[in-house]
SELUM-38135 format. One record per residue (C-alpha): residue number from 1; z, y, x. Coordinates in Angstrom, 2 decimals. Example, Ala and Ser with C-alpha at 12.3 -4.5 7.8 and 13.67 -1.06 7.14 Angstrom:
REM SELUM-38135
R   i       Z       Y       X
R   1    7.80   -4.50   12.30
R   2    7.14   -1.06   13.67
REM end
This chain:
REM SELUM-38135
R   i       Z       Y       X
R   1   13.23   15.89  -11.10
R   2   14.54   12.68  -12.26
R   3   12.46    9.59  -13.44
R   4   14.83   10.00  -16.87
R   5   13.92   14.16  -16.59
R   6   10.30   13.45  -16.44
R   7   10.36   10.58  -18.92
R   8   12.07   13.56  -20.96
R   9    9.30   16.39  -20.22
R  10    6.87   13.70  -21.07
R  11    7.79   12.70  -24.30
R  12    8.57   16.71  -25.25
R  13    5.02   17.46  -24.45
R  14    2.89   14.82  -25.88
R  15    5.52   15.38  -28.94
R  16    4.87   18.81  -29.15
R  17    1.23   18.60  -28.59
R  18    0.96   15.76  -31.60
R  19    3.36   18.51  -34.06
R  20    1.45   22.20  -33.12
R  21   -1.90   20.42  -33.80
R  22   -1.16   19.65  -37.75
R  23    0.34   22.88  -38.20
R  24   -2.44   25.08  -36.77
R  25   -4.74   22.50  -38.70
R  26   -2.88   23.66  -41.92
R  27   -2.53   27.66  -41.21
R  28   -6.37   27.77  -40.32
R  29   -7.20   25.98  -43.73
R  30   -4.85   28.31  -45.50
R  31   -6.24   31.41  -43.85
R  32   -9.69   30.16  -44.82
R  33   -9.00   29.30  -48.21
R  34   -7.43   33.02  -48.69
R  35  -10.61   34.59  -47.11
R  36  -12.37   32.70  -49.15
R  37  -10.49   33.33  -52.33
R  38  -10.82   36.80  -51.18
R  39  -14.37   36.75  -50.91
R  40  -14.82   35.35  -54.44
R  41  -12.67   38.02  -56.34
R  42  -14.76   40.59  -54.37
R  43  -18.31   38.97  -55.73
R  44  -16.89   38.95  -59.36
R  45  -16.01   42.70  -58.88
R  46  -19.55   43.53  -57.11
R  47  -21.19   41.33  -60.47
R  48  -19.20   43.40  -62.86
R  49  -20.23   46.71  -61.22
R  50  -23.67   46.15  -60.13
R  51  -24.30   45.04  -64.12
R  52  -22.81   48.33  -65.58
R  53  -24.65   50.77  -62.42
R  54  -27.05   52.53  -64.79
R  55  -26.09   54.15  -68.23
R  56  -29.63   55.34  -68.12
R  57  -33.11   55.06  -66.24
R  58  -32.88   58.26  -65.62
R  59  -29.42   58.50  -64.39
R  60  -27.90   57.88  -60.40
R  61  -25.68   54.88  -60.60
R  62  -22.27   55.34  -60.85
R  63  -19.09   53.34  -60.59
R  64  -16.80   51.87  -63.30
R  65  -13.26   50.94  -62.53
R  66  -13.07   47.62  -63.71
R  67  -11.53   44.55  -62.25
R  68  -12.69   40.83  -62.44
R  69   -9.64   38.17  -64.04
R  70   -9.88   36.48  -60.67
R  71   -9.14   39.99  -59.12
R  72   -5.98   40.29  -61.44
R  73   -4.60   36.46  -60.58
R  74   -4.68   37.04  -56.97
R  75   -2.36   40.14  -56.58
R  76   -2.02   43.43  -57.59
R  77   -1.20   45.29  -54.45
R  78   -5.49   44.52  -53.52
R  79   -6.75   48.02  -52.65
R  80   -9.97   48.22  -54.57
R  81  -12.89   51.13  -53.22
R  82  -16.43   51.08  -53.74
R  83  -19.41   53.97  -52.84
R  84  -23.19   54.18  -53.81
R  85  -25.26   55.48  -51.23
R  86  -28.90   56.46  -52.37
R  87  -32.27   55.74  -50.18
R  88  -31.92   59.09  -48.21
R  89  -28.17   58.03  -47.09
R  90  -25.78   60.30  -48.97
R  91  -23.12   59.30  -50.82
R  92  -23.99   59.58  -54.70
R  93  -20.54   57.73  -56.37
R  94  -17.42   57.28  -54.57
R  95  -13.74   55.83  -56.21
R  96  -11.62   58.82  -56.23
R  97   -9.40   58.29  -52.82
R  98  -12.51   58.21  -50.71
R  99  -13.44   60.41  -48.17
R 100  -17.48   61.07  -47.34
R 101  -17.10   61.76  -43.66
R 102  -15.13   57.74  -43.65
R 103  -18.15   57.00  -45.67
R 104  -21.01   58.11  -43.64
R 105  -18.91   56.93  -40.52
R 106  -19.03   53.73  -41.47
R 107  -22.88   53.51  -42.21
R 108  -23.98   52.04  -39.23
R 109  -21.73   49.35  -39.36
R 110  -22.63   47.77  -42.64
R 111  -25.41   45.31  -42.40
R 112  -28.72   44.80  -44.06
R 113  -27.66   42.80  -47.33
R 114  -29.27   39.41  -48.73
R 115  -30.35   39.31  -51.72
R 116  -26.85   37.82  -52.74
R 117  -25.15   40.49  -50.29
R 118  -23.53   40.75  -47.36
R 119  -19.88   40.28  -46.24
R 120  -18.26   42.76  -43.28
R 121  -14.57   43.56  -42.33
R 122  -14.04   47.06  -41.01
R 123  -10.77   49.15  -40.86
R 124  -10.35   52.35  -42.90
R 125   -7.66   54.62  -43.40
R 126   -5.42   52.54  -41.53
R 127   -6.14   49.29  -42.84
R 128   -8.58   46.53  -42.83
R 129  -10.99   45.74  -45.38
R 130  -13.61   43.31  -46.50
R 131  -16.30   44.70  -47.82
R 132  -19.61   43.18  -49.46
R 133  -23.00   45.42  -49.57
R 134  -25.65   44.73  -52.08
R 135  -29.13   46.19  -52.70
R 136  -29.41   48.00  -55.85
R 137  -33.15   49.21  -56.66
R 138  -33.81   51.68  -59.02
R 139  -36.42   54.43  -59.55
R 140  -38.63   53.10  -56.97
R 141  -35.87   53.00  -54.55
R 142  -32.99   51.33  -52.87
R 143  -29.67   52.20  -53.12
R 144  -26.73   50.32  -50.84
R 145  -23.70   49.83  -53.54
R 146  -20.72   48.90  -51.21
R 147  -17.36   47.18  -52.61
R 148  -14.50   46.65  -50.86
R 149  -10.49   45.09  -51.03
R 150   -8.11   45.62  -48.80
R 151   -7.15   42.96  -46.38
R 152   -3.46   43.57  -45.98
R 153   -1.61   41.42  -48.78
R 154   -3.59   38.71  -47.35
R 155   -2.35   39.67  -43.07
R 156    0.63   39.85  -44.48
R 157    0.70   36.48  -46.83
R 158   -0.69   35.03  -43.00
R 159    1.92   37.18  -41.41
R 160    4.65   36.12  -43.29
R 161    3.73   32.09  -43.32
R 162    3.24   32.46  -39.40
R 163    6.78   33.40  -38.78
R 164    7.86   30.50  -41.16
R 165    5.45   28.36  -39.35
R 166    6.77   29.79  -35.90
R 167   10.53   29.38  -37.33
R 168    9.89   25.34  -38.41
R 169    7.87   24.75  -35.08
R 170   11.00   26.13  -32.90
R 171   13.38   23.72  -34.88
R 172   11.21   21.06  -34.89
R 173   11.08   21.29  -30.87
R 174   14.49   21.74  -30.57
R 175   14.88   18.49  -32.70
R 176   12.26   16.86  -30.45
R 177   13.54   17.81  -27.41
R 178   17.09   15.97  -28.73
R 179   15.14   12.96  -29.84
R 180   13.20   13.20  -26.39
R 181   16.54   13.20  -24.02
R 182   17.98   10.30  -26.64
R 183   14.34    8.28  -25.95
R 184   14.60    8.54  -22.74
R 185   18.45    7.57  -21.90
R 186   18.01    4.80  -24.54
R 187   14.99    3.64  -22.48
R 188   16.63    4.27  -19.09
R 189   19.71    2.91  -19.62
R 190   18.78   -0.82  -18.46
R 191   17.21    0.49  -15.34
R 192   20.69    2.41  -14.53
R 193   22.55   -0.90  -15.51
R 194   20.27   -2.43  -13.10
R 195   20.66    0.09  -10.33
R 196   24.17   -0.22  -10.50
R 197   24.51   -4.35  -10.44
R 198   21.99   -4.16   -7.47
R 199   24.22   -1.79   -5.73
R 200   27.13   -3.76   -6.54
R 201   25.61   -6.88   -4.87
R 202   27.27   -7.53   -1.44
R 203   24.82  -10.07    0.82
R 204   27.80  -10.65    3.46
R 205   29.59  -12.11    0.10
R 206   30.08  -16.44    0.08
R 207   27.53  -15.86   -3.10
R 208   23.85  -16.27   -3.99
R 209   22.29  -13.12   -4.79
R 210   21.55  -12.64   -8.49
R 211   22.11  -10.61  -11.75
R 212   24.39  -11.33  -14.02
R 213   23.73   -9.37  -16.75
R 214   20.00  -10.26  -19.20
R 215   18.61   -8.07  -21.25
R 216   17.50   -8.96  -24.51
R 217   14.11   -7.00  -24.70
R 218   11.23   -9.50  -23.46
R 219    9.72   -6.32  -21.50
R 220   13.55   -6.06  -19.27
R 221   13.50   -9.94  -18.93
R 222   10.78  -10.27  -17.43
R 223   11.74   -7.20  -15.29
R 224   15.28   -9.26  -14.41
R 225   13.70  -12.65  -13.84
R 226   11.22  -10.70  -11.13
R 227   14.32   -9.07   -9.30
R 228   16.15  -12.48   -9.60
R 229   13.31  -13.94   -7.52
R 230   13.30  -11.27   -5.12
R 231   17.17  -11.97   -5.04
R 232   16.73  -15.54   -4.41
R 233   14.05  -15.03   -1.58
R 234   16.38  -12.30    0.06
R 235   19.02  -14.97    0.04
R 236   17.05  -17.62    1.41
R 237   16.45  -15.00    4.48
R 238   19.29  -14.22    4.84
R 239   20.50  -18.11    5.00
R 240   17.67  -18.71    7.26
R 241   18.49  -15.60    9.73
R 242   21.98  -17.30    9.40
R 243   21.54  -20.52   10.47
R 244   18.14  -19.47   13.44
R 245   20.78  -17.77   15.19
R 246   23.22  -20.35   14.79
R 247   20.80  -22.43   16.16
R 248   19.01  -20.66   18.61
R 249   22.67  -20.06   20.05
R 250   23.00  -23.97   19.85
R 251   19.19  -24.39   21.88
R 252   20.39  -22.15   24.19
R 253   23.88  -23.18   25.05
R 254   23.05  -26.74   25.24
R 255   20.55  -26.36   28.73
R 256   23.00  -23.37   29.77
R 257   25.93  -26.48   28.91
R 258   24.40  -28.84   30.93
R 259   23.20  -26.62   33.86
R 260   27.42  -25.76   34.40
R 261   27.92  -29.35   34.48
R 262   25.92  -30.18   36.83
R 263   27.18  -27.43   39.27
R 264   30.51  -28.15   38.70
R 265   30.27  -31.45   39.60
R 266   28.15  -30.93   42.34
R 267   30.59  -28.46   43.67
R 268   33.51  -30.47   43.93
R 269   32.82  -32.14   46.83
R 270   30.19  -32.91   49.40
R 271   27.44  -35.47   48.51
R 272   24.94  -36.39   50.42
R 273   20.84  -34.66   50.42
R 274   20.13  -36.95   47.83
R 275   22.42  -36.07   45.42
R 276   21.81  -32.80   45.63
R 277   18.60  -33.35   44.85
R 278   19.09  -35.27   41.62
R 279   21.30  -32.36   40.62
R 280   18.61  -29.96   41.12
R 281   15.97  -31.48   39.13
R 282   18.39  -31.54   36.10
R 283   18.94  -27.63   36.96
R 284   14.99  -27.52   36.97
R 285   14.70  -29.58   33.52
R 286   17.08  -27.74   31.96
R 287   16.13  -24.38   33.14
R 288   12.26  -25.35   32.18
R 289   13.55  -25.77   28.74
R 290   15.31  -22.65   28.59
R 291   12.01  -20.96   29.43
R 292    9.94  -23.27   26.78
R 293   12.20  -21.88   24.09
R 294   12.24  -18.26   25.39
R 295    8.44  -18.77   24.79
R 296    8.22  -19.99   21.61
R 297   10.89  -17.84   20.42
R 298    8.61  -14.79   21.58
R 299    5.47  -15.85   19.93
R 300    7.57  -16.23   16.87
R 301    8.35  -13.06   17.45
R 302    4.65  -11.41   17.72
R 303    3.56  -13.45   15.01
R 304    6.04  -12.12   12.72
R 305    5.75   -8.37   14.03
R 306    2.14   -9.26   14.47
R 307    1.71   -7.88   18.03
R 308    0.23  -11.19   19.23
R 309   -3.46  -10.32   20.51
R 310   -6.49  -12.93   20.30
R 311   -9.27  -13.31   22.02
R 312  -11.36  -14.39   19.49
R 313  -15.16  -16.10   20.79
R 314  -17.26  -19.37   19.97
R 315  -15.04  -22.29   21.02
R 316  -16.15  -25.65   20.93
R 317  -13.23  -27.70   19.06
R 318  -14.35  -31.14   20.10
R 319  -13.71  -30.30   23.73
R 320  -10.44  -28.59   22.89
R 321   -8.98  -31.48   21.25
R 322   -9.82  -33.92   24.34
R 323   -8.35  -31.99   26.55
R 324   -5.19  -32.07   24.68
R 325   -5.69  -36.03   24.69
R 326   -6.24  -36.23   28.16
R 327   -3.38  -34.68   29.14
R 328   -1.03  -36.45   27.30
R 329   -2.71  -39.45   28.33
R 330    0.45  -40.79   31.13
R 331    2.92  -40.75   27.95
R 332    0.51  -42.55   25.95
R 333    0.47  -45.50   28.47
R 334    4.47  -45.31   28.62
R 335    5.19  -45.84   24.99
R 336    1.63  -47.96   24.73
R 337    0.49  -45.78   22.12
R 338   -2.97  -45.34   20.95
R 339   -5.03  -42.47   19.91
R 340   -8.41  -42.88   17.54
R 341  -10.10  -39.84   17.76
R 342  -13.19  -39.77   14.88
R 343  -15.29  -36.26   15.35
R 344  -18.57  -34.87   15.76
R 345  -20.26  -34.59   19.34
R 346  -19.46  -30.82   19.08
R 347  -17.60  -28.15   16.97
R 348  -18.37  -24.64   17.90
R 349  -16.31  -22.35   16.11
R 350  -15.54  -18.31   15.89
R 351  -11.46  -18.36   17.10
R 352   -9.14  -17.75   19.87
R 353   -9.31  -21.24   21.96
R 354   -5.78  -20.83   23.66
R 355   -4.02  -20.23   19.83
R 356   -6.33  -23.02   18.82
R 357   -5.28  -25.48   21.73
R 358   -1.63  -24.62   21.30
R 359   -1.97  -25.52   17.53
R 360   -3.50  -28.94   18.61
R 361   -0.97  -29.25   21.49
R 362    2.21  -28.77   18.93
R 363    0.77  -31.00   16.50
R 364   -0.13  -33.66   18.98
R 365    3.62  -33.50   20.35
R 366    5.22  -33.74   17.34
R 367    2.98  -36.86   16.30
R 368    3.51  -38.78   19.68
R 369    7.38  -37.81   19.41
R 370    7.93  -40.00   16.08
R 371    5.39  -42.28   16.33
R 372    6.27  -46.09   16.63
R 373    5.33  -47.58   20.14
R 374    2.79  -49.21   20.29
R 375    1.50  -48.09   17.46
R 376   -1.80  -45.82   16.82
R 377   -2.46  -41.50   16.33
R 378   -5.17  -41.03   14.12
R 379   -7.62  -37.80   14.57
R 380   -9.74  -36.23   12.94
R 381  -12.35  -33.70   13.15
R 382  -14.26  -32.36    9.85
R 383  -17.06  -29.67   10.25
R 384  -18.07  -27.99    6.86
R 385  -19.99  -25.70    6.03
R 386  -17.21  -22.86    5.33
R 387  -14.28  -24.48    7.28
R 388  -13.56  -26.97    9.78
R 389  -10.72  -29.57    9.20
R 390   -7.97  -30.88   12.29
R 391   -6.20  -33.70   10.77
R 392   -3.59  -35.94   12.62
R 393   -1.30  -39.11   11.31
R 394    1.18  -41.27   12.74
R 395    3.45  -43.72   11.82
R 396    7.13  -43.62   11.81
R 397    7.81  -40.73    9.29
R 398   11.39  -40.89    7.62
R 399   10.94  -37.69    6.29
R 400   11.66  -37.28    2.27
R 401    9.58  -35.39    0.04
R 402   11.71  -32.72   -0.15
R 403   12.36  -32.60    3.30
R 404    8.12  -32.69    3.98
R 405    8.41  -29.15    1.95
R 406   10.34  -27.56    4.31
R 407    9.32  -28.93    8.05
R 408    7.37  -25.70    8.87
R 409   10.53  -23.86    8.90
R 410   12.22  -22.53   11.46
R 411   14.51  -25.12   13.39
R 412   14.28  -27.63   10.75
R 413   15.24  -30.93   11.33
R 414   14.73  -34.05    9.07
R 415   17.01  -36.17   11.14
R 416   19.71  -34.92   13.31
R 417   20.10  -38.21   15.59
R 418   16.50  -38.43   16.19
R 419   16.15  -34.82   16.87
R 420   18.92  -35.43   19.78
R 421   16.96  -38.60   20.82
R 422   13.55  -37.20   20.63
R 423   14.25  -33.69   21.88
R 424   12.86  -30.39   20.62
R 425   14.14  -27.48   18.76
R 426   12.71  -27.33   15.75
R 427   10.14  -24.11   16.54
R 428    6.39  -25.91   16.97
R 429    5.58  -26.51   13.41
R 430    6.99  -23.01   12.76
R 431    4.55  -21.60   15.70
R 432    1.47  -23.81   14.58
R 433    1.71  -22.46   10.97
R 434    1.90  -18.72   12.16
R 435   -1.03  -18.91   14.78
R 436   -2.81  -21.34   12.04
R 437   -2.30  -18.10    9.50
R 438   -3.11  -15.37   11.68
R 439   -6.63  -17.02   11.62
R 440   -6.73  -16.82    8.17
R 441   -6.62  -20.24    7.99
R 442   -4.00  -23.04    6.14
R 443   -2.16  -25.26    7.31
R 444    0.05  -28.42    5.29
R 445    1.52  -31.93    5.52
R 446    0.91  -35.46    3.15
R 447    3.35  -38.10    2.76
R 448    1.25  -41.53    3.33
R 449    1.82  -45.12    2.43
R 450    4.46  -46.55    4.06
R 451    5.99  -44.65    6.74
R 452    2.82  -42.35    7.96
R 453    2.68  -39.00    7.21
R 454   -0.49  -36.24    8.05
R 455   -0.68  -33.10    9.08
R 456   -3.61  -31.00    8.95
R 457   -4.87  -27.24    9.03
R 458   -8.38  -25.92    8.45
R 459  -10.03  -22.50    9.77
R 460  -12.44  -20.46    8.09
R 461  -16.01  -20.19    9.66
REM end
């Protein structure tokens, strides 16, 4: 079934459920109010007889035919039949239509009366009746004076008022069911309209992705603006799936580039040991940097498909970042750069140390790769008592602030000439904010005075 069938069913059955509920309400009360009504006339019947029982002391009781005004305003098809039955049992007065054998069958149904009487319903010559028994005491005994109207003007007043009540119900559905479907498609009808713009929208198309159409309901706006969102994040994918392959194609065919040239022009004529030599370590450099970006392009890969494992134990930070130091100790002395390293004397934390070390390895790259020469790294090591805090600056930053939003992407690049002149692809900022995440820690970068900039990243303890 269809969300706009169920929304349908839904509607029809709370509907239905909030219109059968009044009218059995009302059909009870009216059956009560009859019985009741009923019950009343027969009391003012039972007064009038019980009052004129005895002509005489010495006389049975006998029965008058006389009806009560209340009997006369209800309706004259009421069936009226009373007996007297004395303390031995028999039957003693009888109306005229009445049969003793009904009589005495009926005896051990009727119930010890109050002394206001007592009400019963039994069925008797093919009808139902309601009868009320009194006490009646006379000459040292007591007699059981029974009177009785029939039930069956009343069934069929209920009877009657049923089927109308059965007749209005059935219309009334069939009018709810109409206003149901209308509800339904009326509410729908947006969602459709939506439906059918999404499928419209073509993502190979020269065009952002987003609606067109706004509803004016507050509710569907705030629906449209959500999908818009989506929209705009699906196109931002889809421009950045765009231009990593256009650039990954560009990271890879500038090593493959330079690896041709070099055998081209090694091939075209003979050179001495030497030269071939020279043109094998550019092979080797390039083909080393073919492999460094296969590598980063397949932790990329686990992280996003989040296959890569960790061997999570204690790891003491401190000794983690000087070995990073140390090794990049030879370029240090090249570009006379200096490192200030301000920690604690240890830093034991719960984490995997090679993701940890490759963090601090990417970081410390990228710093010493725009950094001034001869200028100074600064590092820094925070232990708290939740988290612990890696923070590195440098100088040289000529990165804007909108450009600092956006350097953890993928093959982003704040300045094309110094990317060529500095190397890199664009991929270790990326890599050091998935591995930095996957430890459920965060990562981010702060524009300083001047040209320094920070980055930093904190893991949980």
């Amino acid at each position: 079934m269809s969300f706009r069938g169920r929304l349908t069913y839904a509607f029809f059955f709370f509907g239905a459920i909030f219109l059968i509920f009044p009218i059995l309400v009302f059909y009870h009360q009216v059956k009560a109010s009859m019985s009741q009504t009923l019950d009343d006339a027969l009391r003012s019947v039972a007064r009038a007889e019980l009052a004129s029982a005895f002509d005489s002391p010495d006389e049975e009781p006998h029965i008058h035919e006389s009806s009560s005004p209340l009997l006369l305003s209800l309706d004259s098809g009421l069936h009226e039949l009373a007996w007297i039955l004395n303390p031995q049992g028999k039957v003693v007065a009888k109306t005229g239509d009445l049969k003793e054998q009904e009589i005495l069958a009926l005896r051990d149904q009727l119930p010890n009366p109050s002394s206001e009487g007592s009400f019963v319903t039994v069925s008797m010559q093919g009808s139902s009746y309601r009868l009320l028994v009194a006490r009646l005491s006379h000459r040292g005994g007591d007699y059981l004076e029974v009177f009785g109207l029939s039930r069956e003007p009343l069934l069929e007043r209920l009877n009657s008022l049923k089927k109308q009540a059965g007749s209005m119900f059935l219309g009334a559905l069939l009018l709810l069911l109409l206003a149901a479907r209308r509800l339904s498609v009326r509410l729908t009808e947006p969602l459709t309209s939506l439906a059918t713009e999404l499928e419209g929208l073509d993502p190979a198309a020269q065009k952002a992705l987003s609606l067109r159409t706004m509803p004016s309901d507050r509710e569907l706006k705030v629906l449209y603006n959500s999908v818009n969102s989506v929209l705009k994040r699906l196109d931002y994918v889809l421009e950045a799936q765009k231009h990593f392959v256009s650039d990954t194609s560009h990271e890879i065919r500038a090593p493959l580039t330079n690896l041709r040239l070099a055998l081209e022009v090694c091939l075209r004529k003979e050179r001495s040991a030497q030269d071939y030599r020279e043109v094998l370590e550019v092979c080797e450099q390039e083909v080393s940097r073919l492999v460094h970006l296969a590598e980063r392009l397949l932790t990329l890969s686990r992280l996003d498909s989040d296959q890569l494992a960790f061997s999570i134990q204690d790891s003491d930070l401190v000794r983690l970042v000087n070995d990073a130091v140390e090794l990049v100790g030879e370029r240090l002395e090249q570009r006379k750069l200096a490192i200030r390293l301000t920690s604690p004397s240890e830093v034991v934390l719960q984490c995997d140390p090679g993701a940890v070390r490759q963090i601090v390895d990417n970081l410390l790259e990228n710093s010493l790769r725009y950094a001034p020469e001869g200028s100074t790294v600064a590092i820094c090591l925070e232990s708290h008592q939740e988290e612990v805090v890696f923070s590195i600056e440098n100088g040289g930053s000529q990165l804007s602030a909108e450009q600092v939003e956006r350097v953890f992407e993928r093959f982003f690049r704040g300045d094309e000439s110094r990317q060529r002149e500095t190397g890199g692809a664009g991929l270790g900022l990326s890599i050091v904010k998935g591995l930095v995440g996957a430890h459920k820690g965060k990562v981010g970068v702060e524009r300083l005075d001047g040209d320094r900039i920070r980055f930093w990243f904190s893991l949980p303890r």
